[in-house]
C-alpha positions, 0 to 999 in steps of 0.5 A: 816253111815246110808245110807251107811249100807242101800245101802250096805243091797240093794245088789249091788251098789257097785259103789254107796257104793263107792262113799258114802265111797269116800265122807265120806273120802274127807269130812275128808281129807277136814276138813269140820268139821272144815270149818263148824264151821269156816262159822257158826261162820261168820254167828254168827257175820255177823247175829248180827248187832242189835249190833251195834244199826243200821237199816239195809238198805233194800239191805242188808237184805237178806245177813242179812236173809242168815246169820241167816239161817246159824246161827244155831238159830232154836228158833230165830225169823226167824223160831218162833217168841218169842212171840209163845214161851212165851216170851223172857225168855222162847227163852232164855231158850230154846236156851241154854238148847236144847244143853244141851239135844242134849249132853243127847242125844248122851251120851244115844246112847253111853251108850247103845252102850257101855252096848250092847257090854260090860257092864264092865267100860261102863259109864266111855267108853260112858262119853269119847266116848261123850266128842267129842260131847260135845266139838263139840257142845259147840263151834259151838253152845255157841256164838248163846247161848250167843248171845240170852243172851246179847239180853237182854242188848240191850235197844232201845231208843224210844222218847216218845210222852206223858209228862213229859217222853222224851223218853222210851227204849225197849229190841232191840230183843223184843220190848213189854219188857220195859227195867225199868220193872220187867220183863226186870230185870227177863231176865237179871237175866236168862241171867247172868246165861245163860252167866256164862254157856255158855260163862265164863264157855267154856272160862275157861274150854277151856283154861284148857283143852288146858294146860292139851294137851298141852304137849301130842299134843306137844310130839305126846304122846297120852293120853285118853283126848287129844284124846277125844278132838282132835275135839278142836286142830285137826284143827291147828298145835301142837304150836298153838292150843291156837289159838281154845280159841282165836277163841271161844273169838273172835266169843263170843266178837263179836256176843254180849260181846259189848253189855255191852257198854251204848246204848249212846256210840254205836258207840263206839261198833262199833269203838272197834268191827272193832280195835278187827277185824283188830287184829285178822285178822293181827294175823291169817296172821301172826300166821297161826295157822292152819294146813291145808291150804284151812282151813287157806285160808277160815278163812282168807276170812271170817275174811276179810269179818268180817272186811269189814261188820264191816267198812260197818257198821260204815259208815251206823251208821255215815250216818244216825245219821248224817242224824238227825242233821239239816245238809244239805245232800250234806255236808253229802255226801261230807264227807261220799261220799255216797248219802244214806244208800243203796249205802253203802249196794251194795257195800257191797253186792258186796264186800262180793259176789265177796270174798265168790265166788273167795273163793268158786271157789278156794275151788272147783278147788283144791276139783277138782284137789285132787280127779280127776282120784285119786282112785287105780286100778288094773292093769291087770282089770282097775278097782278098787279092792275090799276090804274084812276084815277077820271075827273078824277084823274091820281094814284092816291096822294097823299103828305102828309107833312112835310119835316122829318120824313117826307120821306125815308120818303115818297120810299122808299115812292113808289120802293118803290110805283113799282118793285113796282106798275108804272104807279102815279102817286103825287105827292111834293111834290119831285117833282111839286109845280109850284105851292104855291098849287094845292096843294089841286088836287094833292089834289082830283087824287088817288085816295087820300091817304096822310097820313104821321104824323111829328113837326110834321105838324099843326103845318106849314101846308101839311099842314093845308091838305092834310088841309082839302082830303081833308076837304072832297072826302071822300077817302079817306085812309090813315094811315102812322105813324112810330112810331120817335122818333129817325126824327122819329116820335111818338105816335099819342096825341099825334098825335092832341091836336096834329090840330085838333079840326074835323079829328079825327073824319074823320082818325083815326076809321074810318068804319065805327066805331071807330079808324083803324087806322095802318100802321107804317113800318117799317125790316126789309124784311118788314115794310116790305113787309108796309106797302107791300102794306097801302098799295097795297091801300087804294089798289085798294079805293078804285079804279073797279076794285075798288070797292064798291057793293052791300051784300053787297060792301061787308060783305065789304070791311068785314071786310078793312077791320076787319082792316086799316083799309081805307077802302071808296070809294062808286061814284058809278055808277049800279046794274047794273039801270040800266046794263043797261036803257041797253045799257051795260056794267056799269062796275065788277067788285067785289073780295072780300076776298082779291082785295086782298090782295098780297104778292110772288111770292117771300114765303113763306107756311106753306103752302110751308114744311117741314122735313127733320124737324120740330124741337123747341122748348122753353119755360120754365114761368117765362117768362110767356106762352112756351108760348101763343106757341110753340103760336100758331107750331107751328098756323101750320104743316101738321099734318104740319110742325108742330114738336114742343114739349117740355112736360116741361121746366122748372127743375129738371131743365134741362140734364138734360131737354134733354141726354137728349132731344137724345141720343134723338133726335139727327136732330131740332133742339133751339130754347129759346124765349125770350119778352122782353116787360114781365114778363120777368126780374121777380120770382122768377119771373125769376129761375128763368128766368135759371138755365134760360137760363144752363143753355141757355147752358152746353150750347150752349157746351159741344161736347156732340150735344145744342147747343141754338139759342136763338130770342128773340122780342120782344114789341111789341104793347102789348096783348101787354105789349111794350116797348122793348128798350133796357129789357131792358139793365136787366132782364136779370141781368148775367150773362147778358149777359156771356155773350151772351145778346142775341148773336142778333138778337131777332125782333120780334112786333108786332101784326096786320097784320104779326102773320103776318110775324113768325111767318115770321120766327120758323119761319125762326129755328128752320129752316123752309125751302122745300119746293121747295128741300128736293125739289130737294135730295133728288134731289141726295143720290139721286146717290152722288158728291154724297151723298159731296161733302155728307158730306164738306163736313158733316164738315169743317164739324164738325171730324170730318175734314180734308180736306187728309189723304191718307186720309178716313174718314167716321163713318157718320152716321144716314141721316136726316142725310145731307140737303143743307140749302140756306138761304136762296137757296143 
């Protein structure tokens, strides 16, 4: 944060500034938080192996060194040795009271901050603003506090030159303390207490925080502790975040709890440490308690590693006791099948290097994958738009939803918005609700309001003190709709009956006239995009930046707001003549239309589209409405690229018409496009189609040149004579379906504004690709040997040859044919 206001007070980086906020989201996105915690607790475990009473061999030292650099243990005796401190005691407490002022610490900042602000109810604030700290703090940092603890349990037996003793036992950790003497019982006196704070106590206060949320976590109803302590069950899903107290166990048992077995029994430690690890593993894989999935992937790696430091532990332990009997060495590596401590250790090493980098490569790949080209843009600029706040405001967005049925989507469209538009704030109650009662701040605070039409949002009393609180300040709002019943969703004509009557002109009427139009969450990425960029455009038209004020600009807005429900927001400025006359810069720049619209660097648009060869599509005269939609495609489409449509096919001469088209021009791909909307299948008319389609079937299965690829598009627009297409199921003649008609996934057609995004769809159904990737592979195939690499992979994919023959021979093939035909990212 630091950083981020000093590079924001130099002036310009504005590149800079945004990639510090870019950093700052993927690092939330990322859970890294949570990931930390998961990689310090490895390194508390793997760093304890004093434990289990073994002399670590010299090539599992610096593994050994790593992990307790990554151990958090800043007193330890890596950074200070004890004796510098005064003793063990004196480490002992000074490990487990740092923590506690670093909570002090943090509890004076938010006091003061608190005070700075208001002094009303400060102490009560900053104690709930510190408890995530505080919560934070005690589960990375207890299992290395108690872990110094149980230090002063472990005797090493050391046997003793002089008579009568036969031997004589010091603390492991420090060895010019006896463990008979006064002053070993002085630390285990400290130790007791250190314990009963720092490991008892966070057991217990964890299991009743948990059983305190874990009713309000289960019914997405918020309450000021569940939300102060989100740092504890954030990370897992709703029914499993008992799995928290499970973790904090499962790092105290191991990292020293065993200790309190007898020295004579050490091997026991070990036997019961790997029992305890292989449950937990075999829990974590059944249970999958977490909600993110790389979170769940690294902390099973770890758990695994755990396991496998564990099992390398005990055959080292076995080794070298079996070492001290009077046995010869070779019966030793006959039942171990290691000739020495250090074969044990390498292979170790190796094991854990190659799970930490296949784990760490993974975690790369889909870092890669989820922010490459993954920042909005402005389509008529190619660049990022920039974001203001009005004064006063301190969140671009405010997410009004229900918990019991929009909580998850409001979450996903926060984390979208936050990854793809870096630097805007959107409150969530979850995450940035402090104050129930200060709910209609929250509001007055922000830009614009994204009311998220769910089933009960009307009947849920806080909502409606949110919709109260936008209609008294005029906000503006933007309507989000849940139209799928099974995801909570409901009707916008129900809706629109449950909002109370005082409230419904202002939520579902356009200012401009007519209805609001709602953007529907959608669950295909194309089109949830399509909803996010629709979402964050509102947004810019209703900021300081991209506001209207004069007449000119404000019809041009109102034809993007016909278009797609845009809200205009009226600047409370004064006039350019007005600021001029004051020597003042004029303080907004207005936005047209197209400067708002977004979309990502990588969308495709039927400007970058193309083909090797234009293909074409056939329609059947029995397929109501069929022909108007493919015509609507093919003008998408460059004149130069448009596809072919065949407008000589019908019933009565089917396969012929597609088997003699297909031979004459066998360069060209052959499409049946089926259009499914309410008429589909009725009548005679349905059931002509059903034999046309039955023929298509028939040909595409046969082993003929002339195979034909069937596109469905199914119609969801309700003006357009869309429907469910669970009722296809009954429509549809039931050979059809046993033959596999719905086998391919239909492509859904809905109504504008994501009327573009299915055509996209539907021209890359029937091969449109990119024409940078087609120009990339010509200039391969203009090269003889990877023209011969392509026909023969082509002709091995046909069936033509095989490649393990000792001889090849290639049909020649059309010339035209011989293209490399790269798909998607390939």
């Amino acid at each position: 944060l630091w950083l981020l206001s000093f590079v924001e007070r130099r002036g310009n980086p504005q590149g800079m500034a945004r990639t510090i906020k870019k950093l700052r989201v993927s690092a939330k996105n990322a859970a890294l938080l949570v990931k930390l915690r998961i990689i310090v607790g490895f390194a508390q475990i793997g760093a304890a192996a004093s434990t289990f009473s073994i002399e670590v061999p010299s090539l599992l030292r610096p593994l050994i060194r790593a992990l307790e650099w990554l151990e958090l243990d800043i007193w330890g005796e890596l950074f200070i040795p004890h004796a510098c401190l005064g003793g063990y005691k004196v480490y002992m407490l000074i490990t487990a009271t740092a923590p506690l002022g670093l909570m002090l610490a943090v509890f004076i900042v938010r006091l003061s901050r608190r005070l700075r602000r208001a002094r009303e109810r400060a102490l009560l604030l900053a104690l709930s603003d510190t408890l995530p700290w505080v919560l934070g703090i005690v589960l990375l940092l207890s299992p290395t506090v108690a872990s110094a603890a149980f230090g002063a349990f472990h005797c090493r037996r050391v046997e003793a030159v002089s008579r009568p003793l036969k031997h004589r036992s010091f603390l492991w950790s420090s060895l010019d303390v006896e463990c008979d003497s006064d002053e070993a019982a002085e630390i285990r006196a400290v130790a007791y207490a250190i314990l009963a704070v720092w490991a008892v106590a966070p057991l217990i206060g964890l299991a009743i925080l948990l059983v305190r949320v874990r009713r309000s976590v289960l019914t997405h109803t918020p309450s000021r502790l569940s939300s102060a302590s989100r740092v504890v069950w954030q990370a897992y899903e709703a029914a499993d975040i008992w799995w928290a107290w499970m973790d904090l166990f499962r790092r105290l048992f191991l990292c020293g709890a065993l200790l309190f077995v007898p020295e004579e029994a050490a091997f026991l430690r070990l036997f019961a440490a790997l029992l305890f690890s292989l449950v937990i593993l075999f829990m974590q894989i059944f249970v999958r308690p977490y909600a993110d999935k790389s979170v769940e992937m690294l902390a099973a790696a770890v758990q695994t590693v755990v396991t496998i430091l564990l099992l390398g532990y005990s055959y080292i332990y076995v080794f070298v006791r079996f070492e001290a009997l009077p046995t010869d060495r070779s019966t030793i590596v006959w039942v171990i099948s290691f000739s020495s401590p250090d074969d044990v250790a390498a292979v170790l090493v190796a094991l854990v290097s190659t799970l930490g980098a296949v784990t760490f490569a993974i975690a790369i790949r889909v870092a890669l994958v989820d922010t490459a080209n993954s920042d909005f843009i402005l389509r008529e600029t190619r660049k990022p738009p920039e974001l203001s706040k009005h004064p006063g405001q301190n969140f671009h967005l405010f997410l009004s939803h229900t918990w019991n049925t929009g909580q998850d989507q409001c979450a996903a469209i926060k984390r979208q918005l936050q990854l793809h538009l870096p630097g805007i704030k959107v409150f969530l109650d979850v995450d940035d609700l402090r104050d129930i009662g200060a709910l209609e701040t929250y509001v007055e605070k922000s830009m614009v309001v994204a009311i998220f039409l769910s089933r009960g949002y009307f009947t849920s009393h806080n909502c409606l003190r949110e919709v109260a609180a936008c209609s008294a300040k005029s906000k503006p709002i933007v309507l989000v709709h849940e139209a799928d019943e099974l995801k909570g969703g409901i009707s916008l004509e129900q809706a629109r009956d449950e909002c109370p009557e005082e409230y419904r002109e202002y939520v579902f009427d356009h200012p401009g006239g007519g209805e609001r139009l709602p953007y529907t969450w959608h669950r295909v990425r194309e089109f949830q995009m399509r909803s996010l960029c629709l979402i964050a455009s509102q947004m810019l038209a209703s900021s300081p930046k991209y506001a209207a004020s004069s007449p000119k600009r404000r019809r041009l807005l109102q034809g993007l707001s016909g278009r797609f429900g845009f809200e205009i927001q009226e600047e409370a400025a004064s006039s350019s003549a007005d600021a001029a006359a004051s020597g003042q810069r004029k303080p907004f720049r207005h936005a047209t239309v197209r400067e708002l619209e977004l979309s990502l660097p990588k969308d495709p648009t039927f400007d970058v589209l193309g083909y090797d060869q234009p293909p074409v599509l056939c329609v059947s005269d029995h397929n109501p409405g069929a022909r108007e939609i493919v015509e609507e495609l093919i003008q998408c489409f460059k004149p130069s690229e448009r596809p072919k449509l065949d407008r000589t096919y019908g019933a009565e001469r089917s396969t012929e018409s597609i088997s003699e088209r297909s031979v004459l021009e066998r360069s060209r791909s052959t499409y049946f496009v089926l259009y499914l909307h309410s008429d589909t299948w009725l009548s005679d008319e349905g059931a002509a189609l059903a034999q046309e389609v039955q023929a298509v079937l028939d040909l595409r299965a046969s082993d003929e040149p002339g195979r034909i690829g069937i596109v469905l598009l199914h119609e969801n627009d309700v003006h357009r004579g869309g429907c469910s297409f669970a009722r296809f199921f009954q429509t549809t003649p039931t050979a059809l379906l046993d033959n596999g008609i719905y086998s391919d996934i239909a492509i859904a057609m809905h109504a504008e504004p994501y009327r573009e995004v299915s055509f996209l769809l539907a021209a890359r159904a029937i091969g449109a690709k990119s024409r940078v990737l087609m120009r990339a592979a010509q200039m391969l195939t203009r090269n003889t040997g990877a023209r011969n690499v392509i026909r023969l992979l082509r002709a091995s994919r046909d069936g033509t040859v095989s490649l393990s023959a000792p001889a090849v021979t290639l049909a020649s093939p059309p010339a035209q044919e011989v293209v490399a035909e790269p798909e998607g990212g390939s």
